[in-house]
C-alpha positions, 0 to 999 in steps of 0.5 A: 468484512474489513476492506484494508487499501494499501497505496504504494508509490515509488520503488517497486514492489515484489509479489513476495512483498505484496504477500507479506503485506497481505498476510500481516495486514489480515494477521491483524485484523484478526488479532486486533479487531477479532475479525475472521480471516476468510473475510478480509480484503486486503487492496494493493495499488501501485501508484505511479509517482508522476499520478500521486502530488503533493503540494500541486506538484507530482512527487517525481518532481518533488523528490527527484533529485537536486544537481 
């Protein structure tokens, strides 16, 4: 039983989107590693950019941008 987490940060993402995600990401377990698609776990974790760092700072710092 594969686990797939896919971590996204920054603008937000739609139900459709995560679906997609979801659907393709199961799509190829099956293709690429012949795993039965009733078994796979797919994760989505919406990360808040102020909760993600890079370089000891948050990424909203990091990329916001320079006036």
């Amino acid at each position: 039983m594969p686990i797939v987490t896919i971590k996204l940060t920054g603008k937000p993402v739609t139900q459709a989107q995560k679906n997609a995600l979801m659907q393709r990401t199961n799509t190829m377990l099956q293709e690429v590693l012949d795993k039965d698609p009733e078994t796979n776990w797919v994760i989505i974790e919406e990360i808040d950019t102020q909760n993600w760092g890079i370089a000891g700072e948050p990424v909203t710092k990091r990329f916001a941008p320079v006036d």
